[in-house]
N, C-alpha and C positions, 0 to 999 in steps of 0.2 A: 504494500500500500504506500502510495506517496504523500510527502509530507503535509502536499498542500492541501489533499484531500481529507485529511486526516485533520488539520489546524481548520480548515473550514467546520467540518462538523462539529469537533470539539468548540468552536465558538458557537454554532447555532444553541448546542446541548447549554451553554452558559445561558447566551439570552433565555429559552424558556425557563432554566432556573430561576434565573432573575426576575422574569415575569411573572412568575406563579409565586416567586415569595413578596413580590411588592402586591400583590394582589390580595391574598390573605393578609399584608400587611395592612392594606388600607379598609381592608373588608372587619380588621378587628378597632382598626383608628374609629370609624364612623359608628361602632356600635355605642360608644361614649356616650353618642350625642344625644338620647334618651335619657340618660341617665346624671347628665351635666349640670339640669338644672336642681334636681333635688340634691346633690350633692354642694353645689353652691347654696341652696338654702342651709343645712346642717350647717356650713362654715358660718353662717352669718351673713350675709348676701340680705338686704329686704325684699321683699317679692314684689316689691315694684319697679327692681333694677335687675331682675336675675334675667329679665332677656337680654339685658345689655352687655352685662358680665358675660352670660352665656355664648353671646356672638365674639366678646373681645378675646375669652379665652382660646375660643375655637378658632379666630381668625387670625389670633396673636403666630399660630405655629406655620401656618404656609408661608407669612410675611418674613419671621426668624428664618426657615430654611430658605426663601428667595433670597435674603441677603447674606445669609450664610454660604451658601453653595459654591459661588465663586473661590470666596475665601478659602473653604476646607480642599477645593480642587487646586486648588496653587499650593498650599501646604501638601498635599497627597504628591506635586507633580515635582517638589522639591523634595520631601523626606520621602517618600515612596511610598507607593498603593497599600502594602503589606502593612506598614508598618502604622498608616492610616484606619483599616480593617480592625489591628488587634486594638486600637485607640478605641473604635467607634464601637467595641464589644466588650473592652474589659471596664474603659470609665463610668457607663452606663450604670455597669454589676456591681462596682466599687459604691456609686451614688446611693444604687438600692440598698446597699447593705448597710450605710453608715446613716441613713435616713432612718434604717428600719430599727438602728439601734435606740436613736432619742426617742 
């Protein structure tokens, strides 16, 4: 088998991975948003402002990742994809754990 053919597939087989895991990723982001607003009530939120919280929290993250994405993709294309990847997995776990502490 030649090489070319073989790095072709192997990149198709990436993309559907990739597609199938943003997919359920966003298939579990949106299930939130049911659940947003009682949740900002418990915090304290008054119920006459929870739809407005509710759109700013929800709208707050596409806005962070638009302007982040350039950013993270120049740091990825200076320190490397890999070394990007173990960041974007292990600070997340690290947050959770020390969040979950207090």
């Amino acid at each position: 088998m030649s090489t070319s053919v073989y790095d072709a597939r192997g990149g198709m087989r990436n993309v559907w991975i990739i597609t199938a895991s943003m997919t359920v990723l966003a298939i579990c982001y949106t299930m939130i948003i049911p659940f947003l607003p009682i949740y900002l009530l418990e915090l304290g939120v008054p119920k006459d402002d929870v739809a407005l919280w509710s759109g700013l929290v929800f709208g707050i993250t596409f806005l962070i990742a638009g302007i982040m994405a350039p950013i993270w993709g120049k740091i990825a294309d200076n320190k490397g994809k890999k070394r990007m990847v173990f960041c974007a997995l292990v600070l997340p776990l690290l947050s959770v754990m020390f969040s979950s502490a207090w």
